[in-house]
C-alpha positions in Angstrom: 5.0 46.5 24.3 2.1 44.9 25.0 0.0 45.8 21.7 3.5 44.2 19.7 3.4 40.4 21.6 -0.5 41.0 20.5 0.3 41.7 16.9 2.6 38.9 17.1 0.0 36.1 18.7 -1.9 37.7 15.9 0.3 36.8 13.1 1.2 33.5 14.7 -2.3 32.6 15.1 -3.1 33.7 11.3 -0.2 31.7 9.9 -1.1 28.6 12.2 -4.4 28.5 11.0 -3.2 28.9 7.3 -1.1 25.9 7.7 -3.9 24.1 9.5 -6.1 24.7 6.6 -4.0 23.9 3.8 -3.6 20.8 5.7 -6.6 19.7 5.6 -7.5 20.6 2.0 -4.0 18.3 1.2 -5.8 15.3 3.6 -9.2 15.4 2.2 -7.6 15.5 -1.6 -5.2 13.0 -1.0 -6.7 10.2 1.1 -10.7 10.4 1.3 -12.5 8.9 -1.8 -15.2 9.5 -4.0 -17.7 7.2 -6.1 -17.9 9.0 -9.8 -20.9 7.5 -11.5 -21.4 7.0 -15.3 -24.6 5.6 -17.2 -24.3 4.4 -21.0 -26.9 3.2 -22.6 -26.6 0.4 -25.7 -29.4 -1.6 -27.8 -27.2 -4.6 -26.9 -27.5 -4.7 -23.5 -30.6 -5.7 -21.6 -31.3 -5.0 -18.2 -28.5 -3.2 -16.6 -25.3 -4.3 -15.8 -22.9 -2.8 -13.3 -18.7 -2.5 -13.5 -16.7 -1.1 -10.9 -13.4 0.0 -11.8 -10.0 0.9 -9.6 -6.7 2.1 -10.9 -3.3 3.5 -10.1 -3.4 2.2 -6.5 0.1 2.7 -5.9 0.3 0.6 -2.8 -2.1 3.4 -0.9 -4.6 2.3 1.9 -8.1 3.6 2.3 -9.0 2.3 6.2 -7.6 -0.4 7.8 -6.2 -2.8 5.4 -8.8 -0.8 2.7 -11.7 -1.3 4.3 -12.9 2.1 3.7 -12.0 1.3 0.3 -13.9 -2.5 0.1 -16.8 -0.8 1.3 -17.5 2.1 -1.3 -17.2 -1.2 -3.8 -19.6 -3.0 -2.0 -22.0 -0.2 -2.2 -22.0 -0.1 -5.7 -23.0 -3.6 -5.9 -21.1 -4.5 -8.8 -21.6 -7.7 -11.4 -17.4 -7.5 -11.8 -14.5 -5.3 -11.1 -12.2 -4.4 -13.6 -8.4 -3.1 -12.5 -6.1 -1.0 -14.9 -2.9 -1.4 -14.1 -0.6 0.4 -11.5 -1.8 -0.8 -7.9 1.7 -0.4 -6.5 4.9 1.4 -7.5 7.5 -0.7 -9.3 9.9 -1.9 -6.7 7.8 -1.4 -3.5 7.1 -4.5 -2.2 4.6 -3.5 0.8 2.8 -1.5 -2.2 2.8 -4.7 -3.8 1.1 -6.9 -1.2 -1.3 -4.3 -0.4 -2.5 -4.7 -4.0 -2.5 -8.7 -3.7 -4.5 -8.9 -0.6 -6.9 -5.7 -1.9 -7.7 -7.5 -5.1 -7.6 -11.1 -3.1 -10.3 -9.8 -0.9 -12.0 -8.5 -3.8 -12.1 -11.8 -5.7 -13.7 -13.4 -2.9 -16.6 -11.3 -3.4 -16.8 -10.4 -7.2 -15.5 -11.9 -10.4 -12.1 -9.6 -10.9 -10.6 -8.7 -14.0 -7.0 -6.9 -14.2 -4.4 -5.5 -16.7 -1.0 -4.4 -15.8 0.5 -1.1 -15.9 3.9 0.0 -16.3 4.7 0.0 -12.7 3.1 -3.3 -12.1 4.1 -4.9 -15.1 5.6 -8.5 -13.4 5.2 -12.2 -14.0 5.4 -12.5 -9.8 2.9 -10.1 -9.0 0.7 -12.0 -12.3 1.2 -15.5 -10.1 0.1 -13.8 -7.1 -3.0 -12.4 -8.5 -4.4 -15.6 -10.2 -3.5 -17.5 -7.0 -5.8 -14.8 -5.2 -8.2 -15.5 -7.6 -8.3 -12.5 -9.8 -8.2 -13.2 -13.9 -5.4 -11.6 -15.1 -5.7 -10.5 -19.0 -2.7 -10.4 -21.2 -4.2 -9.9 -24.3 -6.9 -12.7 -23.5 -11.1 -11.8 -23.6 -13.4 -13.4 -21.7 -17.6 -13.7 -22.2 -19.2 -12.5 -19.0 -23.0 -13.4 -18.7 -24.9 -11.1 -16.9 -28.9 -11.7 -16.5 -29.7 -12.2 -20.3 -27.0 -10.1 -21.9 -23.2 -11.4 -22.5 -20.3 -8.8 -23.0 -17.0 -9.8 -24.1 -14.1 -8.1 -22.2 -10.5 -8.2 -23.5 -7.8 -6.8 -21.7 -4.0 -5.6 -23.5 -0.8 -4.9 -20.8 0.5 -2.3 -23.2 2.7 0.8 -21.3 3.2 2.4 -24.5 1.5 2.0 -28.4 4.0 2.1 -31.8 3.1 3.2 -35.2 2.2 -0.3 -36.1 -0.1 -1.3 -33.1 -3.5 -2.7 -34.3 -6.0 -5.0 -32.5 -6.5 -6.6 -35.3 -3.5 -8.6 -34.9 -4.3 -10.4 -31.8 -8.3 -10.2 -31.4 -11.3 -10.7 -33.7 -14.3 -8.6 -33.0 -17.7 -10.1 -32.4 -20.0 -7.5 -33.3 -23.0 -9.8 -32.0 -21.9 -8.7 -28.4 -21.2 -5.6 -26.9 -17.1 -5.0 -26.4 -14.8 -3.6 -23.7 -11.3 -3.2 -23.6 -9.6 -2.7 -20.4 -5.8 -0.8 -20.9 -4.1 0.7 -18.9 -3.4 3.9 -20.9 -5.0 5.4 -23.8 -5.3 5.0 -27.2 -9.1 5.7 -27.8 -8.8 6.4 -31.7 -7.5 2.8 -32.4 -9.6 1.7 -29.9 -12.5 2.9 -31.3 -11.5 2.1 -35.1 -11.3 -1.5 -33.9 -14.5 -1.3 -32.9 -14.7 -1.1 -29.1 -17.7 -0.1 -27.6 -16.0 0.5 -24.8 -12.6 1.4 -23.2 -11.7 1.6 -19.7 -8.7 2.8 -19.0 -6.3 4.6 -16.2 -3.0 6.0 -16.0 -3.3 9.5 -15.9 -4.2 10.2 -12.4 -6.7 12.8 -13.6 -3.8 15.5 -13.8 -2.9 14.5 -10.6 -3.6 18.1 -9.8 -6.5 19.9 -11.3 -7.0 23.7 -11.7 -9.9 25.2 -12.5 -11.6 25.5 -16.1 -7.8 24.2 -17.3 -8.4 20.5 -16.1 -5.3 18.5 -15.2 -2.2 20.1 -14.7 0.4 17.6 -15.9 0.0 13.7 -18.0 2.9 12.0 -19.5 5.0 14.9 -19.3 2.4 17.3 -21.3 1.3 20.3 -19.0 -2.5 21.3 -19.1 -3.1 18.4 -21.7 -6.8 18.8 -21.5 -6.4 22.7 -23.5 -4.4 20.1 -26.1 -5.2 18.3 -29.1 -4.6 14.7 -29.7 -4.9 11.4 -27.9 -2.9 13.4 -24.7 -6.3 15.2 -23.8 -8.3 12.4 -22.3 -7.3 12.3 -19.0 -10.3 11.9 -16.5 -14.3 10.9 -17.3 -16.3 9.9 -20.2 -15.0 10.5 -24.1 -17.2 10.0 -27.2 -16.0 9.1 -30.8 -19.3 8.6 -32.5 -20.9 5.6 -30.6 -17.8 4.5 -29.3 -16.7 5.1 -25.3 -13.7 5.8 -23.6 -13.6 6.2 -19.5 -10.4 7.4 -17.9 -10.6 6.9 -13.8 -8.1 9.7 -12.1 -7.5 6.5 -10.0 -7.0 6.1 -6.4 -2.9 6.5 -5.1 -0.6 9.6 -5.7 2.9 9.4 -8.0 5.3 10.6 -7.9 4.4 12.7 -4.6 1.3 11.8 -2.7 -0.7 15.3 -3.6 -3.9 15.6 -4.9 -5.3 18.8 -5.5 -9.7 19.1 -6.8 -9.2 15.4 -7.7 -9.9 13.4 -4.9 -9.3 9.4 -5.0 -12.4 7.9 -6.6 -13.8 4.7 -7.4 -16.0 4.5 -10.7 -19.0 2.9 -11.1 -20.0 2.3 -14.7 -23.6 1.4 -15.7 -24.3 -0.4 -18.7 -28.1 -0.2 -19.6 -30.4 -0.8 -22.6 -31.7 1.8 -24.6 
C-alpha cells in the first residue's frame, strides 16, 4: 500500500514538474525579449548610423507600461526608430493605446518613423500617432541627416501587393543617397528591382513558432515557408538579392494566440556602416 501512494507522489510529482517546465519554456518564449543585431556595410554611408526597429506589437507589454521594453531601445542608442505596422490587434482598443503611449514615449526620445499594418490600418490611430509625435509614412520619404551622411526613408501602408504594383508610380529614386523602405510585409523582388538598398519589414512573426533546421512553422497561411520557394520564404533576418537588403523582424506580440516557441520577442538593431 504504501510503495503505491509512493508511485503515485512519484507520478504526480513527474507530471507537476513537466507542467512546471513547459511553463516556463512558454513564459520565457512568449514575453522576455531579445536584441538581434545586424551590420551592413555601404560606400554611401559614412560613419555609422544606427536604426532600431519594432513590429507586430499587438498591444503586448514588456514591464510596466514597456519599460522593459523602452530600455533594450535605449541601449541600442539608436539615431531613429522605424515601426512596421501591427502594434495592436484590429479592434482592441487597450492594444491600441498601449501602442500610442509606447511610440509617444518613444518620440520624446528619438525621431520615430511608422507604417501601418493590416491590423493597424486606421486614420484615428494615424491622428494619434502624429499628435504623439511619431511621423507616420503613407507613401511619403523623408531625408534623415545623420553625422555627414543623408539616407532617404520611404515608407508604403500596403497589406497586400497586386500584379500591377510598382514603386515607380509613386516615388522617384535618388541614387545619390542610400534608400530604405519600411513595409509592413514583403515584397523584396520589387523592392529590390526598384532599387532599394534596403527593406525593413515585419509581419510574419518569424513563424510565430520555429522548429529546428525547418524554420517557421506557419506565414500567411503557408506551413514551413522557409523549405519554400518564392517571396513566402523570407520570414525572419537578413535576405540578399545582389546588393540589395531585406530585414524581416519576428516582431514583438503573439497572434492569433500568444505562443512563441525558439522565437523569443526581439528588438532589432540595424547598423549601417561604410565600407
Amino acid at each position: 500500500m504504501k510503495n503505491k501512494k509512493k508511485k503515485k507522489r512519484r507520478v504526480f510529482f513527474r507530471f507537476f514538474l513537466l507542467i512546471l517546465v513547459l511553463f516556463g519554456v512558454w513564459y520565457a518564449g512568449t514575453f522576455t525579449l531579445k536584441t538581434t543585431e545586424v551590420t551592413i556595410t555601404s560606400p554611401q554611408i559614412e560613419g555609422e548610423i544606427t536604426i532600431v526597429q519594432i513590429s507586430d506589437l499587438h498591444g503586448f507589454t514588456f514591464g510596466r507600461e514597456n519599460r522593459n521594453l523602452i530600455d533594450r531601445i535605449q541601449e541600442a542608442d539608436p539615431d531613429f526608430v522605424v515601426v512596421t505596422g501591427d502594434m495592436y490587434t484590429a479592434g482592441d482598443e487597450e492594444g491600441q493605446n498601449t501602442a500610442v503611449k509606447l511610440l509617444g514615449r518613444l518620440a520624446e526620445l528619438y525621431p520615430v518613423y511608422s507604417v501601418h499594418g493590416e491590423h493597424d490600418n486606421d486614420r484615428d490611430y494615424e491622428a494619434r500617432l502624429t499628435e504623439a509625435g511619431v511621423d507616420v509614412l503613407d507613401y511619403e520619404w523623408r531625408d534623415i541627416a545623420v553625422g555627414n551622411t543623408t539616407v532617404r526613408l520611404y515608407g508604403i501602408t500596403n497589406v497586400y501587393y497586386t500584379d500591377t504594383f510598382d514603386l515607380t508610380n509613386a516615388f522617384t529614386l535618388d541614387q545619390s543617397v542610400y534608400n530604405i523602405l519600411l513595409a509592413h510585409i514583403t515584397n523584396f523582388e520589387d523592392f529590390a528591382d526598384f532599387g532599394m538598398d534596403l527593406s525593413i519589414c515585419g509581419d510574419t512573426h518569424g513563424g510565430q513558432v520555429r522548429l529546428p533546421y525547418l524554420g517557421g512553422l506557419i506565414n500567411q497561411g503557408i506551413w514551413l515557408p522557409e523549405q519554400k520557394e518564392g517571396e513566402e520564404k523570407y520570414v525572419k533576418g537578413l535576405y540578399s538579392m545582389g546588393d540589395k537588403k531585406l530585414f524581416v523582424s519576428s516582431g514583438l506580440g503573439s497572434y492569433p494566440i500568444p505562443v512563441r516557441f525558439l522565437n523569443r520577442p526581439e528588438i532589432a538593431v540595424i547598423h549601417l556602416k561604410g565600407q
